[in-house]
C-alpha positions in Angstrom: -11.1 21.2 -18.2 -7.7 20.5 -18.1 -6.1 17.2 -19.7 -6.5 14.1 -17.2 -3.0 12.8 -16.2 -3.1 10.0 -18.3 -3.4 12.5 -21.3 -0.7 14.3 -20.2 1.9 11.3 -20.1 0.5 9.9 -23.6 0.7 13.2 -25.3 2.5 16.0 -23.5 1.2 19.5 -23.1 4.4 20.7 -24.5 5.2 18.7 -27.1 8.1 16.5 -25.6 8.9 13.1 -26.5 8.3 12.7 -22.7 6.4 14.0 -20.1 8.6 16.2 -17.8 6.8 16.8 -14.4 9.5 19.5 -12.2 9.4 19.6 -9.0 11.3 23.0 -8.5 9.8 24.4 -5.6 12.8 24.6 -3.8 14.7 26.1 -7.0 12.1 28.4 -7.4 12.3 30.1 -3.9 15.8 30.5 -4.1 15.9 32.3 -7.9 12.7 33.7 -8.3 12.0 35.0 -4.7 15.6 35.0 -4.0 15.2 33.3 -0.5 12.5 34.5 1.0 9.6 33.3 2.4 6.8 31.3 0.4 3.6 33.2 0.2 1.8 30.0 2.0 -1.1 32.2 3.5 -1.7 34.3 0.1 -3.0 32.1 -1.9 -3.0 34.1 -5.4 0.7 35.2 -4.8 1.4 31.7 -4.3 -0.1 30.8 -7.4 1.8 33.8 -9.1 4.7 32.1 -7.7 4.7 28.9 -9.0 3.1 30.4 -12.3 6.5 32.3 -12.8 8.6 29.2 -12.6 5.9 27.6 -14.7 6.4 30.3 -17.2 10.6 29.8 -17.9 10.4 25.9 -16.9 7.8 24.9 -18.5 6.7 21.2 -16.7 4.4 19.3 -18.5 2.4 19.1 -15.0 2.4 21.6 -12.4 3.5 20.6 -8.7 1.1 21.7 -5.7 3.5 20.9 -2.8 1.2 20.3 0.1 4.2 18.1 1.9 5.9 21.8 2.3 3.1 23.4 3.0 2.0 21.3 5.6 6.0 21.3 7.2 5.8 25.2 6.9 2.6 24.8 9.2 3.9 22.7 11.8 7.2 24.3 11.7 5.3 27.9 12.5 2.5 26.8 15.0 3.3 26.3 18.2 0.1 25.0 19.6 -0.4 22.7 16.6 2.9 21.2 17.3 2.0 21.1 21.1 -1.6 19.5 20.6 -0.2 16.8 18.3 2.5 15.4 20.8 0.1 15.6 23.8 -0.4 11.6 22.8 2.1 8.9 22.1 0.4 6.4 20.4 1.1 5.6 16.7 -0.6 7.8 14.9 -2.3 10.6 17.3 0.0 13.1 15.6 -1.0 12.8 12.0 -4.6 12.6 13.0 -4.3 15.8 14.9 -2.9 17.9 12.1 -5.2 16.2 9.6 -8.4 17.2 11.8 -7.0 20.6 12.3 -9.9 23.1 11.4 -7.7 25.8 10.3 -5.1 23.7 8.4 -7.6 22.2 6.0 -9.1 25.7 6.1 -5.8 27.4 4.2 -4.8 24.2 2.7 -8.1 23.4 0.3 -8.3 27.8 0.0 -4.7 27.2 -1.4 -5.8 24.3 -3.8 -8.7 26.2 -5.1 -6.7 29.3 -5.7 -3.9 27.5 -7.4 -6.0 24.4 -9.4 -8.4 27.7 -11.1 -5.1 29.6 -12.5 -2.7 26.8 -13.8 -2.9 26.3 -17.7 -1.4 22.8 -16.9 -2.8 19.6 -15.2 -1.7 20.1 -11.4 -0.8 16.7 -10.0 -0.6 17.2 -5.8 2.2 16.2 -3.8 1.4 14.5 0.0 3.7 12.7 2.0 2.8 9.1 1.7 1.0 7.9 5.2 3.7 6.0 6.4 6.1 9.1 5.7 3.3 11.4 7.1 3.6 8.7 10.2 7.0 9.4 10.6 7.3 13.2 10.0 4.3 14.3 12.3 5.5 11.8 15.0 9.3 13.9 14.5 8.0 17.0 14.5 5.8 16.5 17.6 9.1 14.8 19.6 7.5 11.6 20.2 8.6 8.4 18.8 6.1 6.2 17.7 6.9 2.3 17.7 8.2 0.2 15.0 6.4 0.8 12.1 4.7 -1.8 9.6 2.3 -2.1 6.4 -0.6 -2.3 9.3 -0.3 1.0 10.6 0.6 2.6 7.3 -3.2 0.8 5.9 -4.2 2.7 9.2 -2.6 6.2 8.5 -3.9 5.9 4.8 -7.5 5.9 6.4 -7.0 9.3 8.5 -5.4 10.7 5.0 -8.2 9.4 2.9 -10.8 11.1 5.1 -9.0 14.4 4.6 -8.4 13.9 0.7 -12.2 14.1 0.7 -12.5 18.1 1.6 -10.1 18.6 -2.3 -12.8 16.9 -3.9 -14.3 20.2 -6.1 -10.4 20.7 -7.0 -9.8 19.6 -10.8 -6.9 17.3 -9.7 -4.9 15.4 -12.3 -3.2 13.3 -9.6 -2.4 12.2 -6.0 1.7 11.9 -5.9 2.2 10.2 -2.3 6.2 11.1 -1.4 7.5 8.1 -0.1 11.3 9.3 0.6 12.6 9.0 4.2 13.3 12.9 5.1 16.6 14.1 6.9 16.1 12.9 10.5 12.9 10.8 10.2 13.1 7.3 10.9 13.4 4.7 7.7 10.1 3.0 7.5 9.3 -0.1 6.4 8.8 0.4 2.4 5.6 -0.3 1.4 3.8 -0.6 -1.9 1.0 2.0 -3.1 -1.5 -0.4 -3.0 -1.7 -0.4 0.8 -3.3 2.8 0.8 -6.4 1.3 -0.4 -8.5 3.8 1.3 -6.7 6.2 -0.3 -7.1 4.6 -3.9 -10.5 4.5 -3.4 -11.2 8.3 -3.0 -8.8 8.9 -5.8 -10.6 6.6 -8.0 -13.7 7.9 -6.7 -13.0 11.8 -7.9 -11.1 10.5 -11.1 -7.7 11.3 -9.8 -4.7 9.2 -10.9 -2.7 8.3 -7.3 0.8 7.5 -8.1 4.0 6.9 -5.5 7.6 8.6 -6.0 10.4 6.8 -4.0 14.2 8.0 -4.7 14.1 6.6 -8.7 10.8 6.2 -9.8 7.1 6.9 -9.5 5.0 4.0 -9.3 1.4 4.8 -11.0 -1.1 2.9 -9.3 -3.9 0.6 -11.5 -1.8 0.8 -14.6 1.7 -0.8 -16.3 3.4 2.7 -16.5 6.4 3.4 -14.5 8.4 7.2 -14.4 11.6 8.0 -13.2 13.6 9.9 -11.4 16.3 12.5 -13.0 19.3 12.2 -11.1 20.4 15.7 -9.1 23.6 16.1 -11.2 21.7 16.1 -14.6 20.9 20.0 -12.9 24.2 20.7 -11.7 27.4 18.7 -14.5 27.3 17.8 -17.8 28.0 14.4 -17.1 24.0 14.0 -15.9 22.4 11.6 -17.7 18.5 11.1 -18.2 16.7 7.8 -17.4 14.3 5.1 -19.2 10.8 5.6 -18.1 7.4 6.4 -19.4 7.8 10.1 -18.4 10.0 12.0 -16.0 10.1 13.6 -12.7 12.6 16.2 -12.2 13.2 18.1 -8.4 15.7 20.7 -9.6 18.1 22.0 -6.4 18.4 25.3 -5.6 21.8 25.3 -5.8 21.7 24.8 -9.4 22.8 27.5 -11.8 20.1 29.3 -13.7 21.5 29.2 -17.2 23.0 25.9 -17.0 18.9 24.8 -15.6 17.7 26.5 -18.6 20.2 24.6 -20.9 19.0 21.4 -19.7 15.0 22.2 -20.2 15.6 23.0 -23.6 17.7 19.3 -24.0 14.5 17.9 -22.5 12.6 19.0 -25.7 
């Protein structure tokens, strides 16, 4: 078994002062598959995927992006996007996608696949609910009302049910993304302890449930707090790493490769 992802924090897998957790999906696509499309519907060469970044970048935890994943399948499914704005009210659209059969289907096949053949403790990235309010209300064209900490307690309830089909998945963690994407509508900000039915399946299957917003990642149940690297530590030499207990780094794809590799070794 894998290290849990309080293990990993306290004494990284490899052998930083810090944790490092990358988020360089993005980067990844654009260097190692050289823009084309992610292999979202074959799982093992999604896996192989990630497992070559892995290999040069070398995170302390491995990212499973289910937020893209999940955009990808809206994005490329018509009648998903179609049944989930055929109601208005707050919250018919996440439910829809959430109960979608074939979804869940390719997304836990995808999990199994990838959890089995990473060497590192995978930590696995949702949309928070109130971001997966927003998102699946945008990409279905409707707009729901205003938003508040009721309705994101509501949305954590439809996301809890569906956290509960990973559960023979040796997870580290549950990171809920809580950044407003390009177009969405800013939510009200609210604290990961809303999502209390969310914390209890986590706690439930052992998994850690933490919270990123735009400089930090708030780890839910405990004191420890990580942060954000800023975007230009990938891109100047000016960047600059923060305090925190460990680190979360999304790498852009416009970065250059050598200067990237530059700053993982400074990480060290």
């Amino acid at each position: 078994m894998t290290p849990s992802f309080a293990a990993a924090i306290a004494e990284p897998p490899t052998g930083r002062r810090r944790a490092v957790l990358l988020d360089s999906h993005d980067y990844a696509q654009a260097v190692f598959l050289q823009g084309k499309p992610v292999p979202w519907h074959e799982p093992m060469a999604y896996a192989n995927f990630v497992g070559q970044a892995q290999g040069v970048l070398a995170s302390d935890l491995v990212l499973l992006s289910l937020d893209r994943f999940y955009a990808h399948r809206v994005e490329s499914t018509g009648d998903l996007r179609q049944a989930m704005g055929a109601r208005t009210r707050t919250g018919y659209a996440l439910r829809t996608l959430l109960a979608d059969a074939d979804a869940t289907r390719l997304a836990v096949e995808l999990a199994t696949v990838f959890t089995r053949t990473q060497r590192h403790p995978v930590v696995l990235q949702i949309p928070s609910p109130m971001q997966w309010l927003v998102r699946t209300h945008f990409s279905a064209s409707t707009d729901p009302a205003e938003l508040d900490a009721d309705d994101a307690e509501n949305a954590s309830m439809y996301v809890a049910d569906w956290l509960r089909g990973f559960a023979d998945l040796n997870l580290a963690a549950v990171l809920l993304d809580d950044r407003t994407v390009t177009g969405g509508t800013p939510p009200v900000t609210v604290p990961v302890a809303t999502y209390s039915p969310v914390a209890n399946v986590t706690d439930h299957y052992r998994w850690t449930l933490a919270q990123r917003s735009e400089d930090q990642i708030e780890v839910h149940g405990t004191g420890r707090l990580g942060s954000v690297v800023p975007p230009g530590f990938w891109l100047d030499d000016d960047g600059a790493l923060p305090d925190g207990d460990f680190l979360l780094g999304e790498i852009p794809p416009t970065a250059v490769p050598e200067f990237v590799l530059a700053r993982i070794a400074g990480l060290k």
